[in-house]
N, C-alpha and C positions, 0 to 999 in steps of 0.2 A: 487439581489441574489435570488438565487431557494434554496428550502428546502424539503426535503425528511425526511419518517420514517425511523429510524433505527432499519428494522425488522418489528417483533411485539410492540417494544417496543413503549414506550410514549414518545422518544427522538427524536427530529427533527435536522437533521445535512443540513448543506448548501451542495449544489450539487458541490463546490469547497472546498475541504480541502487543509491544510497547510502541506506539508508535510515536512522532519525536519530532510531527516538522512546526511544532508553535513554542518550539524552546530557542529563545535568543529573539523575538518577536512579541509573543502572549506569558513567557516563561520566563525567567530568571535562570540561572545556573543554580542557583541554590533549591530554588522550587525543581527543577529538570531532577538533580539528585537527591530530592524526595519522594519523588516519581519511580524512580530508577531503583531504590530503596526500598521503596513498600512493594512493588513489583517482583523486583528478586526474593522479598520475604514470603512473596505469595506465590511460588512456585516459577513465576512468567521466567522463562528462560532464555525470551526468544525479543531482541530489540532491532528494529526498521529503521534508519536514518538516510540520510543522502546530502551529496556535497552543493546541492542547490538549498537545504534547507536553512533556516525555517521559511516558511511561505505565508503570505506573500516573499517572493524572491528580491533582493535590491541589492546593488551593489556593499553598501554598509552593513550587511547583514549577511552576507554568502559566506558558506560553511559555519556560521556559529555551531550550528546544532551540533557539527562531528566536532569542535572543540569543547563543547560543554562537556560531552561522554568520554572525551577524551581524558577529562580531568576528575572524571570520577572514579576515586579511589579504589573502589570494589572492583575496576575491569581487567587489571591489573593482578588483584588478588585470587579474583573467581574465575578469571579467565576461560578455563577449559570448562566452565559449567556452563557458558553464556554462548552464545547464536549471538553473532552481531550481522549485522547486512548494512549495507549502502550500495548506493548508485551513483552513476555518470552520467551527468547530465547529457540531454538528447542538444540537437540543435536548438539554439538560444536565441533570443531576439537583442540580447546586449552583449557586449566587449568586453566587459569583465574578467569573463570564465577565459583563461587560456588563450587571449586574444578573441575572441571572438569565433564564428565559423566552425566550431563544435561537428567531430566526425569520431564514426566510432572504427578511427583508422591508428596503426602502430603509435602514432605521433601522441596523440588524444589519453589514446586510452592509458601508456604506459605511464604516462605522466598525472592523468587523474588518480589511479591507483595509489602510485606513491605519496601524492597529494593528502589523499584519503587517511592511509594509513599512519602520514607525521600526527595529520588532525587527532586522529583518535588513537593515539599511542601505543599498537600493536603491531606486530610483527605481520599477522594477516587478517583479512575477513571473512569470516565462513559461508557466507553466500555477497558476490557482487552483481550487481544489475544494471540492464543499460533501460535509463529510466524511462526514456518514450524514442520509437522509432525513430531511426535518420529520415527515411523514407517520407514523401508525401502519404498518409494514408488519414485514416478514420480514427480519433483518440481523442482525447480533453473534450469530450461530449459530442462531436459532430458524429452522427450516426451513421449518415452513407456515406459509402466510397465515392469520389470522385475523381475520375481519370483525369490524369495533369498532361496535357499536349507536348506540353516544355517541362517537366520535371527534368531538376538536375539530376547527375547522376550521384548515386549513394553509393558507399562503401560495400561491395559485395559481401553476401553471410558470410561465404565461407570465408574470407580476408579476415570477418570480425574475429571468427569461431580461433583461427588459427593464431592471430595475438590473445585470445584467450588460454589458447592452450599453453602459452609461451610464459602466462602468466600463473598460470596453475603450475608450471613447471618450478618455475620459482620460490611457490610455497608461498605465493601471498595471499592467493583465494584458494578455498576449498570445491566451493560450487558457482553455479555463476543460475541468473536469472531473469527474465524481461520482466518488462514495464510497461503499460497501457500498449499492449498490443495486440494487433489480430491475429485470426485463426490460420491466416497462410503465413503471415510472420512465422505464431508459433509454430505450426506445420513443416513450414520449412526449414527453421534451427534445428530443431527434431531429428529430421528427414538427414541434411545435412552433416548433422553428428555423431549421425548414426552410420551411414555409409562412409564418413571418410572419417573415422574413429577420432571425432576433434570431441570438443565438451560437450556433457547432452543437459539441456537447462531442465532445471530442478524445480520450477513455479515461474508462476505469471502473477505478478501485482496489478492488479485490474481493479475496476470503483466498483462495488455488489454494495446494496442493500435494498432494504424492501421499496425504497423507492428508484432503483436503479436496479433491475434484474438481466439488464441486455446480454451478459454473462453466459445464461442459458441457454443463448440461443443457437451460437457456434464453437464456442470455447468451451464450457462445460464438458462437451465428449468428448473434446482433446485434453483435458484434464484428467476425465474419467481414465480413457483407453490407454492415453499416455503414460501416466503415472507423473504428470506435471502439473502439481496444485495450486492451485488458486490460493493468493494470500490476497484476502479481500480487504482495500481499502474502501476510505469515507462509509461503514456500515451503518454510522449515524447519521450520514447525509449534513457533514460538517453541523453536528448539534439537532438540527430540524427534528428530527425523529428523538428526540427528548422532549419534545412537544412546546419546548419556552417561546418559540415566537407564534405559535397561533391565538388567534385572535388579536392579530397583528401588531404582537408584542415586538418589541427592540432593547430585548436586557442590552446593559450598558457592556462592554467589551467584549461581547461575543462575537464571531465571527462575520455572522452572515449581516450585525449590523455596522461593522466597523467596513467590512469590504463590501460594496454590491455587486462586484461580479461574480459573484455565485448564484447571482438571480435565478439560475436553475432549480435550486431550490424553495424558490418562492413563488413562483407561479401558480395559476389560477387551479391547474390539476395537480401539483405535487400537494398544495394548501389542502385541498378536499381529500387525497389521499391520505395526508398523515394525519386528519382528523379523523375520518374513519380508523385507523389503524390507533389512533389513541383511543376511542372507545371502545374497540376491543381488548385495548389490555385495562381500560377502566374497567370496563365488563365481568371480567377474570381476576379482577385485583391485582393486578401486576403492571411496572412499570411499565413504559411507552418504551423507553431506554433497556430495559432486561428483555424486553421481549424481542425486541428489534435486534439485538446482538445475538440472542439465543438461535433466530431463524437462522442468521448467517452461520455461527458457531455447528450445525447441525448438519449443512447441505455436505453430501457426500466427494461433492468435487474438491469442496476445501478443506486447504492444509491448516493455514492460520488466520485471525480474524483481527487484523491491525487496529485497536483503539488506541484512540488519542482523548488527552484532557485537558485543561486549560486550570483544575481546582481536584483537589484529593478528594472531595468527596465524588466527583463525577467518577475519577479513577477505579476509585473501592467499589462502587457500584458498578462499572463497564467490567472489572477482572471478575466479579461477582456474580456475571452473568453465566458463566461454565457452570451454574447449580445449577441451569433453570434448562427444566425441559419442557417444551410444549405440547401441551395433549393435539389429538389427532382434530380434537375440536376449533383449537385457537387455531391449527394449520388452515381447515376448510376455510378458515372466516376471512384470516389472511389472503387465501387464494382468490376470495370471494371479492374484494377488492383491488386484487390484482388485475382479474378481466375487466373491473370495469375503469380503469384506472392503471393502465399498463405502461410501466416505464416513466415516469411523467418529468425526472430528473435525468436522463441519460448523461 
């Protein structure tokens, strides 16, 4: 295994995290902690959760995932070997969470935290995240900004920054983090934490993979310069980029055919993307799956590369991909379908 900073901080996370949101939905507790199990044997040090997970989100099912790791034995034991992280959910379209009306204001946050932490039976979390903007902005795939006439007002950063601090003070988080956000967001937490010495975020969890690279276009240099890395989710493109549904396959409980709104990933340009991108690893003899993780695993802006699995053989293969390195060859080729076929899942 590879290990990276997270951020500035003192925390070293493996360049493969575990990532957690199809346990209590696609996952059993029992299968979660075999996951969890063959992960820590294989170095992964580094686990992603959140209190909206598993997803799809629904009432019957909010926060399973931080109660299943809650009850795994080992986190308890290994504790100080292990990177846990979750999130606060952003504003919500249901009443569930906390009444509803989700703000990343004293009331919300202090109380999600604690939340969190009964779930998963520790004293803190080494990195927390606020999982998609309060803000009107651009995330869950919409590409352009668009200016809101009437936007409500949101919780100001530095308001956030400062019950951040109050909570860091406490000793229940270590580092703190965003979530599907942009380059002024992150700029401005940054900027923010910088000048009025509140928390400085440590990573941006963003959607990167070869067929989603929007990444590069304004956040990557704010990663770079920043020293605020990228923990790249969906770098399979929720499975696609394992090639099982081209040729307009629908394996039985897979993701993209149990839910259709992912249909992003199925369209007429993503389809022609990942099939060229499968023939080049047919090409080179290597997986569709090992290659497609390796690209993400490799790019210098990121810290960690969040896979998820649904079955331990996909698992063993996705942590398996930190062997694989691409020659300079498989890159051109990659790039080479890139221009013609740019972004096609944002």
């Amino acid at each position: 295994m590879k290990f990276r900073k997270l951020g500035k901080s003192d925390i070293n996370v493996s360049v493969i995290c575990l990532g957690t949101m199809t346990w209590g939905e696609q996952n059993t507790i029992e299968e979660a902690h075999q996951q969890l199990d063959y992960a820590i044997d294989h170095e992964v040090n580094f686990i992603d959760t959140a209190e909206m997970y598993p997803v799809p989100p629904s009432k019957d099912t909010y926060s399973l995932t931080e109660q299943y790791i809650g009850k795994w034995d080992k986190l308890k034991k290994q504790r100080d070997k292990i990177v846990l992280a979750t999130k606060i959910i952003g504003p919500f379209w249901e009443n569930y969470v906390r009444g509803g009306d989700n703000k990343f204001n004293k009331k919300h946050l202090m109380s999600a935290i604690d939340a969190s932490l009964s779930r998963l039976g520790t004293d803190y979390v080494d990195l927390y995240q606020l999982h998609w903007p309060e803000r009107k902005t651009n995330y869950f795939g919409q590409l352009g900004y668009v200016v809101q006439k009437d936007e409500a007002p949101f919780t100001p950063l530095e308001e956030v920054l400062e019950v951040l601090q109050e909570i860091k003070d406490s000793g229940k988080v270590r580092e703190f983090g965003l979530s599907n956000e942009t380059p002024w967001g992150a700029m401005e937490f940054l900027r923010l934490g910088g000048e009025k010495e509140l928390p400085r975020m440590a990573s941006i969890q963003n959607p990167y993979s070869l067929l989603n690279r929007t990444y590069e276009i304004g956040l990557a240099e704010v990663s770079h310069r920043e020293e605020c890395g990228l923990l790249a989710y969906s770098p399979m493109a929720f499975g696609a980029l394992s090639g099982k549904y081209l040729g307009g396959k629908k394996p039985e409980g897979c993701r993209l055919t149990l839910w259709d709104y992912f249909s992003r990933y199925s369209n007429d340009q993503a389809v022609s993307a990942t099939q060229m991108y499968a023939d080049i690893a047919s090409k080179h003899e290597i997986s569709l799956a090992q290659m497609s993780l390796a690209f993400v695993n490799d790019r210098p802006f990121v810290t960690s590369n969040i896979i998820g699995a649904t079955k331990m053989e996909q698992l063993k293969e996705n942590i398996s991909s930190i062997e694989l390195k691409l020659s300079d060859e498989i890159l051109a080729e990659i790039e080479a379908v890139h221009v013609k076929h740019p972004n096609p899942s944002p």
